[in-house]
N, C-alpha and C positions, 0 to 999 in steps of 0.2 A: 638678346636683341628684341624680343619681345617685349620687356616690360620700357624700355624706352618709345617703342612703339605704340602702346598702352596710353602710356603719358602722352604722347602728342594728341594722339584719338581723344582724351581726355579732353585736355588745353581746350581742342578746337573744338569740343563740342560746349565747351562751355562758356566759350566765346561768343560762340551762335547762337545760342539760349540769351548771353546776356545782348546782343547785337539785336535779337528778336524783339525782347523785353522793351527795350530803351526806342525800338523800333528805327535803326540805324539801318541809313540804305547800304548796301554793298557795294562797295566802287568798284566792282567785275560785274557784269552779268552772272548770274546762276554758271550756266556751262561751261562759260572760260576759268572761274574760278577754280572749277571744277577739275577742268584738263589742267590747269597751275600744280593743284595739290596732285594731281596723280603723277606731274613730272615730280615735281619733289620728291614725292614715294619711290619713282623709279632709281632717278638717281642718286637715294641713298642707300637703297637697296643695291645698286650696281656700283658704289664708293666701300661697303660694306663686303663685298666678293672679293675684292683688293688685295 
C-alpha cells in the first residue's frame, strides 16, 4: 500500500512544481483543495480496510 501511495505523493507533487512553474492559477482555493485530497486519502484508505 505504501508504494502506490508514494506515486500519488509523487504525481501531485510534480504537478505542483509544474502548475507553479507555468504559474497556473488553482481553480480550488488553497484550503479546499486541501480538504478534497484529504477526502481522497480518507476514503481510500477506508475502500482499502474492505
Amino acid at each position: 500500500m505504501t508504494v502506490p501511495l508514494l506515486r500519488a505523493l509523487l504525481a501531485g507533487v510534480l504537478v505542483g512544481a509544474l502548475y507553479a512553474a507555468l504559474r497556473v492559477r488553482s481553480p480550488a482555493p488553497p484550503p479546499l483543495a486541501l480538504i478534497g485530497l484529504l477526502g481522497m486519502l480518507l476514503g481510500q484508505a477506508a475502500l482499502g480496510a474492505l
